[in-house]
PAMAR-794226 format. One record per atom (N, C-alpha, C): x negated, z negated, y negated; residue in one letter. Coordinates in steps of 0.02 Angstrom, whole numbers, plus 50000, padded with zeros to 5 digits. Example, Ala and Ser with C-alpha at 12.3 -4.5 7.8 and 13.67 -1.06 7.14 Angstrom:
<sites>
493404961050284A493854961050225A493404961050165A493584964650112S493164964350053S493554960649998S
</sites>
This chain:
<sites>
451745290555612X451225288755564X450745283655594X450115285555571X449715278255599X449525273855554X449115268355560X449245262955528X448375261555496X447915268555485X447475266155475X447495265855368X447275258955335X447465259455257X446915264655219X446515266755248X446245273555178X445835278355235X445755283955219X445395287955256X444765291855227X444705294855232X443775295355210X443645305055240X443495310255225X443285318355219X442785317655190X442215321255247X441395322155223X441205316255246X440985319055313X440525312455340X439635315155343X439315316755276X438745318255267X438355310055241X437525310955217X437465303255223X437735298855188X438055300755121X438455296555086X439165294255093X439435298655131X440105296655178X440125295555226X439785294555279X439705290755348X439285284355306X439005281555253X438915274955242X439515272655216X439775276555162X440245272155154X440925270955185X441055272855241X441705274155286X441325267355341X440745266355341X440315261155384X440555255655337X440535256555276X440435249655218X441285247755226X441485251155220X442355251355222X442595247555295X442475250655352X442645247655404X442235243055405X441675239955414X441335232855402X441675226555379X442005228755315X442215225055255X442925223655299X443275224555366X443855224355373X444335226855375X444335235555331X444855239055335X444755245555380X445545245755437X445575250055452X445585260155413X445145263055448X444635269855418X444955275655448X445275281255441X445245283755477X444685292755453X444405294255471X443735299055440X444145306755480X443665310455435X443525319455459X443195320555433X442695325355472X442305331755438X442475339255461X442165340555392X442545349455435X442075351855498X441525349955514X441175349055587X441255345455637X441545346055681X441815341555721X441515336255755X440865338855763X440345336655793X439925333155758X440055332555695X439785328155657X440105320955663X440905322655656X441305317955674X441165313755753X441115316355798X441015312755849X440345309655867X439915312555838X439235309455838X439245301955790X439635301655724X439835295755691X440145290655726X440555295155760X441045290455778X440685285255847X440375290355895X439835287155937X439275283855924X439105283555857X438585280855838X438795273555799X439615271155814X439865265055775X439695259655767X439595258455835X439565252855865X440015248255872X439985242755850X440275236355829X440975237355780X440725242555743X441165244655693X441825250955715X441845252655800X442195256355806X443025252955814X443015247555832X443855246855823X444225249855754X443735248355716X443955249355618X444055255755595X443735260755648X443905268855640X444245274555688X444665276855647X445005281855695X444665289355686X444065290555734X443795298555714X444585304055725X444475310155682X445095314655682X444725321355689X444885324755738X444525334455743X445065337855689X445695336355658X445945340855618X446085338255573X446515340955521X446625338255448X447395334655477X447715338855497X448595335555537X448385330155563X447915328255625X448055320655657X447535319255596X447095316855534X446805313955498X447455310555468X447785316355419X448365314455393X449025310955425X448985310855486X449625305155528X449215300355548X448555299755550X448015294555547X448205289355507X448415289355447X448475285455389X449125282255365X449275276355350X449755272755340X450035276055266X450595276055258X451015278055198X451315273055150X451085274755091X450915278555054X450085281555065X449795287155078X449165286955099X448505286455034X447885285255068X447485283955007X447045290855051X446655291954974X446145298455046X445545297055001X444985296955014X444315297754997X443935305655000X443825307854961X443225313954969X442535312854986X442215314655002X441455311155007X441035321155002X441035326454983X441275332454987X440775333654932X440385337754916X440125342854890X440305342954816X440235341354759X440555342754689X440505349554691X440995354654639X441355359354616X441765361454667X441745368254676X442005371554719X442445369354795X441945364054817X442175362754893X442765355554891X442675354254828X443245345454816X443915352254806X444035355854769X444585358054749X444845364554794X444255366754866X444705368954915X444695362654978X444625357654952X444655353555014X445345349954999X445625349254921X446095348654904X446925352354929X446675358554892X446925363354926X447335362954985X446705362055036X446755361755114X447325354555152X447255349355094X447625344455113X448455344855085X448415345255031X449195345854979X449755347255052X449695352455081X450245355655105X450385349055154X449965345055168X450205340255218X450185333355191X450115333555113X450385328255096X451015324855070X451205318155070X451765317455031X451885315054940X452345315854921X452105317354817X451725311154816X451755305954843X451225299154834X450665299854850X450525302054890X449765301654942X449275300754884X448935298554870X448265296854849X447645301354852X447335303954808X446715310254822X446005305254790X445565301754808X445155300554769X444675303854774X444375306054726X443425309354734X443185307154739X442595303554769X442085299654780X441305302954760X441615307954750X440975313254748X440515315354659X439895316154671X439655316254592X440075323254538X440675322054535X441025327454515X440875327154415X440945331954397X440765334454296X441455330754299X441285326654248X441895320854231X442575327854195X442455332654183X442925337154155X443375341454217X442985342554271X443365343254313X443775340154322X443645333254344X444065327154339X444575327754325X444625325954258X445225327254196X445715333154238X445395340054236X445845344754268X446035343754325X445665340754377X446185339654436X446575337754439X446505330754411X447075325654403X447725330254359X447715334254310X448105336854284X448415343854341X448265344054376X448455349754421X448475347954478X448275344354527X448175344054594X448795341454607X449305340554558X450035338954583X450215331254645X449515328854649X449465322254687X449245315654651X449345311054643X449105306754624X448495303854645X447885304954567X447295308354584X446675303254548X446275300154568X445715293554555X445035297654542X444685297454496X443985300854515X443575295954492X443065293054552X442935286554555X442145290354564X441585286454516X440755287054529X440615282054563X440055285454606X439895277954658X439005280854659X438605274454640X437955274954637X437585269154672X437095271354709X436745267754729X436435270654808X436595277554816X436195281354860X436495278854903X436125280454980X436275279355053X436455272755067X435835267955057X435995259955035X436545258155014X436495258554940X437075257054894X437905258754935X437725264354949X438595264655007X438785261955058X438175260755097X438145257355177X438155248955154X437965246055107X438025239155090X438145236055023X438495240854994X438595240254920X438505244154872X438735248254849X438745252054770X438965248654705X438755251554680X439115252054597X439665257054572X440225255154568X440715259054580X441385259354508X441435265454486X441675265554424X442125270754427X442675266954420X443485272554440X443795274454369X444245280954388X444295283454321X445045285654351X445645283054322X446315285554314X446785281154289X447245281854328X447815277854294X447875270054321X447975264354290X447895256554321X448025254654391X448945258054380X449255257554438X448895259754496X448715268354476X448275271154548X447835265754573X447095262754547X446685258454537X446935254454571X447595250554556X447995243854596X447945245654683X448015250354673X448225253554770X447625252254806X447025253154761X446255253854804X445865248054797X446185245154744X445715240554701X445265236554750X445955230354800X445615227754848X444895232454901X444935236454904X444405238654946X443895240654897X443985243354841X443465246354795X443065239454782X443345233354764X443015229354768X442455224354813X443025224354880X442645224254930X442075224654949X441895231554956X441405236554957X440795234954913X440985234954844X440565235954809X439675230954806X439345230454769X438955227054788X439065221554720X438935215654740X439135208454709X438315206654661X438445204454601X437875201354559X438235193654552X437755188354570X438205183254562X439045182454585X439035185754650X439765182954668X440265191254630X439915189954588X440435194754527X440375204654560X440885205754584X440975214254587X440845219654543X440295223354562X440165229454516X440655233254541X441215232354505X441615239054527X442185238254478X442545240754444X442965243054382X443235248854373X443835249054344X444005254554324X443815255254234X443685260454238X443345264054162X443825267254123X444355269154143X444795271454108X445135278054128X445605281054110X446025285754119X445595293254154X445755297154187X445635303554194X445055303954229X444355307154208X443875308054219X443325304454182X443695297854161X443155291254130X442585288554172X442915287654255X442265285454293X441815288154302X441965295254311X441475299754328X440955301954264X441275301054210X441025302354128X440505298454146X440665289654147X440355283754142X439535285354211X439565287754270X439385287754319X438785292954280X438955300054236X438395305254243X438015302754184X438405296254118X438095295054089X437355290254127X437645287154180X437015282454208X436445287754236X436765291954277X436325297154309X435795297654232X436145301354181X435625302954101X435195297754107X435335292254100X434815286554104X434315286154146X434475285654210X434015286854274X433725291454269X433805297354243X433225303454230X432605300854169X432985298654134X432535295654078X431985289754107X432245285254149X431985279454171X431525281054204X431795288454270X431245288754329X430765291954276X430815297354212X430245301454186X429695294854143X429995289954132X429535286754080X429035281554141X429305279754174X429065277754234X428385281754273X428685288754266X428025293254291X427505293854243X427825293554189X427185296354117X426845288254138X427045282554133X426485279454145X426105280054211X426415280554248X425945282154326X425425287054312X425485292154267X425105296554252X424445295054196X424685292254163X424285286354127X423735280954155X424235279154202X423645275054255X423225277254300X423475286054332X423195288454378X422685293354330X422765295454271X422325300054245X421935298154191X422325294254168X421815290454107X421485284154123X421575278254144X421265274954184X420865275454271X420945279154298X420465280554351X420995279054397X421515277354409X421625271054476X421855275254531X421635272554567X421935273254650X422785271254635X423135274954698X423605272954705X423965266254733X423495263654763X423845259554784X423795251754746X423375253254686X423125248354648X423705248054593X423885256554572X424285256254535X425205254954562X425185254954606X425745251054642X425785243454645X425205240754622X425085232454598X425155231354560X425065236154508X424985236354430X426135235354452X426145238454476X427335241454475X427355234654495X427025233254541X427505226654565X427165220254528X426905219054502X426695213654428X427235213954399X427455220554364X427905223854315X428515219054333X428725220754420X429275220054442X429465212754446X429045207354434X429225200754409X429245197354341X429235203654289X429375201154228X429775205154188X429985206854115X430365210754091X430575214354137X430115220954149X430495227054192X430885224554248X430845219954275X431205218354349X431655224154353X431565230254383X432215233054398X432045236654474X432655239354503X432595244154564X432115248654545X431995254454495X431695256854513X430955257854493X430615251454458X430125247054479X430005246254514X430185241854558X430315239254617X430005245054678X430385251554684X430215255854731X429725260854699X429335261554640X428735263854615X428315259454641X428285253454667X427745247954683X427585249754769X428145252154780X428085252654861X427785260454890X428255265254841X428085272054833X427545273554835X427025269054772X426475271254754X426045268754825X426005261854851X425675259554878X425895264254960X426225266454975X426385270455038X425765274555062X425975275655138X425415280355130X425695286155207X425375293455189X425585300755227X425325297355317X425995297855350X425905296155415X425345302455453X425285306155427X425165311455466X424215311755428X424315310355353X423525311455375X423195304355338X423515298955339X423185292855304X423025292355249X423005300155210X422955297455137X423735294155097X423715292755033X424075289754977X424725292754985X425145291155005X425925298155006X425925300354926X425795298954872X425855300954829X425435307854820X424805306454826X424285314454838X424565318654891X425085317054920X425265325354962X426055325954941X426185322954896X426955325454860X426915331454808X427225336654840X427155341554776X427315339954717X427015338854656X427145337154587X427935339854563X428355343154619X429035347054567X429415342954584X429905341854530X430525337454550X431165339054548X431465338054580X432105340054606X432715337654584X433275341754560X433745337954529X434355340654553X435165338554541X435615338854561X436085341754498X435765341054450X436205344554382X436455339554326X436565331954368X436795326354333X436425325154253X435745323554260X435335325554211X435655328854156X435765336154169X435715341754124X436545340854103X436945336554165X437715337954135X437685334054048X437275329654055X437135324054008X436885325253931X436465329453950X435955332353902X436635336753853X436935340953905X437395346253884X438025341853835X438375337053863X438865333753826X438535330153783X438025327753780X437965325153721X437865328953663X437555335553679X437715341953628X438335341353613X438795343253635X439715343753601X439775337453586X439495334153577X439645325353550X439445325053471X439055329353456X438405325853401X438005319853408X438095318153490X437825311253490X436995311853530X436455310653489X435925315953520X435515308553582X435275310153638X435045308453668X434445308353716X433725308753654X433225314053651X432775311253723X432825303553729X432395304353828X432635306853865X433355308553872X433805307853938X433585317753945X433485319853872X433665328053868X432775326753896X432325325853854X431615327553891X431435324553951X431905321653975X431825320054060X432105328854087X432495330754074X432705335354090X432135342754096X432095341754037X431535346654028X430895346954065X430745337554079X430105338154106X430165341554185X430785339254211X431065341454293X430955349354288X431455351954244X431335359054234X430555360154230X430245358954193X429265362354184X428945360054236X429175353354271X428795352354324X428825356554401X429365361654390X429365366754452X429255373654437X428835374454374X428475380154378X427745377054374X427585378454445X426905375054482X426285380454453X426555387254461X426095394654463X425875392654392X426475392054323X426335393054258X425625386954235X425775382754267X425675375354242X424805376554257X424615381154337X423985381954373X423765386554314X424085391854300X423785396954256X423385393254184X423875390554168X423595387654096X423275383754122X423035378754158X422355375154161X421955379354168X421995383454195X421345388454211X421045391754159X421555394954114X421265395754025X421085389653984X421355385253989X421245378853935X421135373953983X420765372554028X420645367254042X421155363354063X421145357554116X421525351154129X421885346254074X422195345654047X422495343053981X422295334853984X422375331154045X422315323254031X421545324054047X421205318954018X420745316153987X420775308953986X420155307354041X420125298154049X420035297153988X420415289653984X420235285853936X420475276453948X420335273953901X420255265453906X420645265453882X421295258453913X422115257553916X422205254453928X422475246353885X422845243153912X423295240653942X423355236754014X423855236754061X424375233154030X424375230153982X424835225653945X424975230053901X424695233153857X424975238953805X425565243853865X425175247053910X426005252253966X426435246753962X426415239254009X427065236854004X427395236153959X427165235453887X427705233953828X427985239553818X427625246753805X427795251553784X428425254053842X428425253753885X428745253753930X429625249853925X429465245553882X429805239753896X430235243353830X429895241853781X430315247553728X430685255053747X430185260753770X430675266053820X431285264853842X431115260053881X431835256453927X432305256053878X432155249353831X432755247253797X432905253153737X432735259253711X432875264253689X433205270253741X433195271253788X433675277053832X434005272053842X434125266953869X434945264453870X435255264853797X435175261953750X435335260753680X435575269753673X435245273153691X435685279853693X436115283353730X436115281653790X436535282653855X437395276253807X437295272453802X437885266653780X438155271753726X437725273053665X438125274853610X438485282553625X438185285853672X438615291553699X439315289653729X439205283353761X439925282853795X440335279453751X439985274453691X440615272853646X440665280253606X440265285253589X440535293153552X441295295553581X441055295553666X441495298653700X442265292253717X442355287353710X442665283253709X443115283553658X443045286653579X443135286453526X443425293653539X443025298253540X443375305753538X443835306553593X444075303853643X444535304553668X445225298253699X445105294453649X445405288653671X445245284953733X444655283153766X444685279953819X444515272853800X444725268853845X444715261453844X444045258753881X443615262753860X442965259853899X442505254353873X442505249453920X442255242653882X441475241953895X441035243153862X440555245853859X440245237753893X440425232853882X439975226553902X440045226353980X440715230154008X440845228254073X440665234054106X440245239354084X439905244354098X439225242454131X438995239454090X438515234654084X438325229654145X438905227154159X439025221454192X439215225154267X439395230054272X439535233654339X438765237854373X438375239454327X437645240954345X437125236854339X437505232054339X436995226054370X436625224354448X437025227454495X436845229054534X437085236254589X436855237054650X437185241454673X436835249554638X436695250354587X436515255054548X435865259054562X435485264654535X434915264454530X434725263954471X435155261154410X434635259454373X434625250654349X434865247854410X434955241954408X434335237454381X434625232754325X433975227654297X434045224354286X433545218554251X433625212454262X433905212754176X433895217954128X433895218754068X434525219554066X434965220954104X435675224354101X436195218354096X435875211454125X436485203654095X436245203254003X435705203653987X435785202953900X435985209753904X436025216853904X436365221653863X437095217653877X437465217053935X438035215553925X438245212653865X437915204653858X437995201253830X437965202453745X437365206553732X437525210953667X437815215153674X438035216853703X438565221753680X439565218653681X439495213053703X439865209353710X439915205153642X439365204753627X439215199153551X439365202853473X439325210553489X439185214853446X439475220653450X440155221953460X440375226153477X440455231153420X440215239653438X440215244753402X439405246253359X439235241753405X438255241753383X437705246053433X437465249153388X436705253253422X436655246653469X436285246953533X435995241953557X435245238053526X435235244153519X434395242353490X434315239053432X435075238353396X435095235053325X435325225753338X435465223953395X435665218453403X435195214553405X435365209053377X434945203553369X434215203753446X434435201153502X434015201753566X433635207053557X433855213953567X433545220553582X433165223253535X433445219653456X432925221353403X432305215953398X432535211353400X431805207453434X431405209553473X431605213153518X431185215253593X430785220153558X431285226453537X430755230053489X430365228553444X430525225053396X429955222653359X429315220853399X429285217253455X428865216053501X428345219553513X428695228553542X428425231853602X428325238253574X428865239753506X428655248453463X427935248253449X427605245353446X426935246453418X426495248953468X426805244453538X426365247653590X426555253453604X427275255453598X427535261253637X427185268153584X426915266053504X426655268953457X426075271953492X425595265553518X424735267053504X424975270953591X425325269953649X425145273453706X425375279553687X425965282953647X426105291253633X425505293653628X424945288053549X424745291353512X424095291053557X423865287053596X423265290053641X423405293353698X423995293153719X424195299753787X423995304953762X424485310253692X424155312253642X423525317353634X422905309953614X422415312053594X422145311853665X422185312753711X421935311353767X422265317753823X422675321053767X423105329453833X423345325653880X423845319953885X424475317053932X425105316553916X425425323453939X425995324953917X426625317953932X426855315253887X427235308453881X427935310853838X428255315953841X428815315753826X429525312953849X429485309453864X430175303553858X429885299353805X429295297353842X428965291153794X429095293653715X428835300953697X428635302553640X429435303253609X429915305953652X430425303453600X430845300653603X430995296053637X431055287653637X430935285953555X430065286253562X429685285053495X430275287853441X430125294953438X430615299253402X430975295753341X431635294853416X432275293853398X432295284753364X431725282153395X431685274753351X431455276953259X430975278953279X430775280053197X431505283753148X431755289153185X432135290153147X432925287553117X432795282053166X433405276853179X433295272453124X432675271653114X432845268353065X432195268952971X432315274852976X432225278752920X432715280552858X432825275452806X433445277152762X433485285252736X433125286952711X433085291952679X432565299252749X432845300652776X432345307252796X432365313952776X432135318852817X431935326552767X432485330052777X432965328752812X433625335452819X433755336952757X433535333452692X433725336452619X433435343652620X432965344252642X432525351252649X432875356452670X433275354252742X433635359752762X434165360952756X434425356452700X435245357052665X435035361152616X434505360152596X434185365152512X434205372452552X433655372352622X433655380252639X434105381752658X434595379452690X435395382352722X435885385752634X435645380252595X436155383652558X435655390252498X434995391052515X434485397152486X434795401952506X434915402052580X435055406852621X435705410252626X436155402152651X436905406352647X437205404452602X437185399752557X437565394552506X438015390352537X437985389252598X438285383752647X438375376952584X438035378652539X438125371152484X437805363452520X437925356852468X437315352052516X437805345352470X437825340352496X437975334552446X437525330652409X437685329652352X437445327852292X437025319952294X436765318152306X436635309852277X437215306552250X437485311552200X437965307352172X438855306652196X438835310152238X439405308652260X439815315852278X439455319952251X439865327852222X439565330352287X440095334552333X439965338952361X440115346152378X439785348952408X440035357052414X439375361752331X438765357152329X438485359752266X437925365452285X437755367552238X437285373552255X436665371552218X436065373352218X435735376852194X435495380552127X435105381452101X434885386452036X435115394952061X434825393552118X434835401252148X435795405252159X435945400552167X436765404352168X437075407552094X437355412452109X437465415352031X438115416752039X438315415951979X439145417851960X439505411451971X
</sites>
């Protein structure tokens, strides 16, 4: 046996950083890829860091690579390729060995591996891109305590520090980390889309150059918004195409590209009843934004849809500022839904407190959510003392920018239902009476009473 303490499969860019972050931090590594040559190019490319790694050409010397009881890392492809890479190991493991996923795996897989893979099995989210792995992530493990105990020291390690303090935790049983991990991804779709509707705002309704409006991000990025991905909209925007000197933003094809995380989000919160209307029209907007042909056609019948107009730079930041604190406030209450429907122990403040940094949707807003949600436990966010202040603040702006994007043909859906889901949040009485009346015209599905009586009908039901 050798004596290296965790080993690491899939040395692509997110697992050759973090097998770098791992050996850095002190602990002996021992790595594979199913390319061999991937492996030795890592391994030659160490440097400083090569005493800390043992490169392996097969799965047999990987696995006598590793000190016993063994720990193993995936770094691997979600679906298909984690559960024959599994597969591929079992026969040479022992009933202890350790399987963790590292990989953006559907928190339901999860659950089933661990119930089948006959190994003792961690499915751990780790965010914060290439960076985030090579010098710190945000890292959110999902199984049993004990497992957790075995890794803990290095998971922590690793992770990236806010104040001294480790973003890294376990979330709870099964496929909790990974739950916790695609709920942030939901967010980050929401964040990057509301983020663009104003860029679009600034670039089509106000006139601006890009690189002005990258002044406008980094203003942003020293007050409320302070967040990462602020932060790299300021730099983004202001960049510019090596090859022909204009704006890098004017030669980016308008389609955007996604990984599924998004849509896993959109989808469970359907089987939840727990609705989560930015995170779903981020989704949608990714989807419409890569039919390029459809989008050319209809301008060409109806004209260009945005339409300059006069906007205040202080009206985007508030409205903005509200967006924000409404897709988290819905991303949270999904994970206390899902916390509740399946017994998990997920502590929603220390959720909070682990994407504080390391993350991509790291902010400066994320020490008060902790803290309300810490103050207020089993509360909308948006209803807490802090966050309902904030709104009171900033709904009005986030009102008048829908309502002149709008009148102005600038498609703003996150923004618009963000808006939405506030108004209807806090609306005592709304119209679903209407469609309890037509559900039961139709089928006699029946509707509850005002007064208490339910299962009632109608004039129209007979007999």
């Amino acid at each position: 046996m050798g004596d290296a303490r965790i080993g690491l499969i899939g040395l692509g860019t997110m697992g050759a950083a973090l097998a770098s972050n791992i050996a850095e931090k002190g602990f002996d590594i021992a790595v594979f890829n199913r390319t061999t040559q991937v492996t030795r190019d890592f391994a030659a490319g160490a440097g400083e860091l090569a005493p800390k790694i043992t490169p392996t050409e097969t799965l047999e010397a990987f696995v006598a690579a590793l000190a016993t009881p063994r720990a193993i890392i995936l770094m691997v492809p979600a679906g298909d390729a984690v559960d024959q890479q599994i597969a591929a190991l079992k026969p040479l493991l022992d009933p202890d060995d350790l399987i963790i996923d590292c990989g953006n795996a559907l928190f339901h897989d999860t659950d089933r591996r661990a119930a089948e893979c006959g190994q003792p099995f961690l499915g751990v989210g780790v965010s914060g891109g290439e960076e985030g792995a090579r010098h710190g992530p945000s890292i959110m493990g999902g199984g049993g305590p004990e497992l957790w105990d075995r890794v803990e020291d290095i998971m922590l390690a690793i992770s990236a520090k806010h104040e001294g303090e480790p973003c890294a935790a376990l979330m709870g049983p099964g496929g909790a980390g990974h739950f916790v991990k695609m709920v942030h991804n939901g967010i980050e779709y929401a964040d990057m889309q509301m983020i663009a509707e104003i860029y679009g705002l600034l670039r089509d309704g106000a006139g601006m150059e890009a690189e002005a409006i990258g002044d406008v991000f980094a203003a942003w990025d020293e007050g409320p918004l302070k967040s990462y991905l602020i932060e790299i909209t300021a730099k983004v925007s202001r960049a510019r195409d090596a090859e022909s000197g204009a704006p890098l933003l004017s030669v980016i094809v308008d389609a955007a590209g996604q990984k599924g995380t998004g849509r896993w989000t959109a989808i469970e919160s359907q089987h939840l009843l727990t609705p989560v209307p930015a995170i779903e029209a981020a989704v949608v907007a990714r989807n419409l934004s890569s039919r390029r042909e459809e989008r050319a056609a209809g301008e060409a019948i109806f004209g260009a849809a945005p339409q300059p107009f006069e906007i205040d730079q202080g009206l985007l930041e508030r409205a903005l500022i509200a967006g924000k604190v409404l897709c988290y406030a819905q991303g949270f209450v999904m994970i206390a839904a899902t916390r509740e429907a399946k017994g998990w122990e997920i502590d929603l403040p220390q959720v909070a407190r682990i994407w504080r940094e390391g993350c991509i949707i790291r902010s400066a807003m994320l020490d008060d959510m902790a803290a309300a949600l810490a103050d207020h436990p089993g509360e909308n966010l948006m209803r807490t003392p802090h966050f309902a202040a904030l709104l009171k603040g900033s709904h009005g702006a986030l009102r008048q920018v829908v309502a002149q994007a709008s009148l102005n043909g600038h498609p703003v859906p996150a923004l618009s239902s963000g808006l939405a889901y506030f108004d209807t949040m806090r609306t005592g009485r709304g119209t679903a009476n209407v469609i309890q009346g037509q559900r039961d015209f139709f089928g006699l599905h029946g509707f509850e009473h005002v007064n208490g009586k339910t299962g009632q009908h109608g004039p129209w039901a007979k007999g």
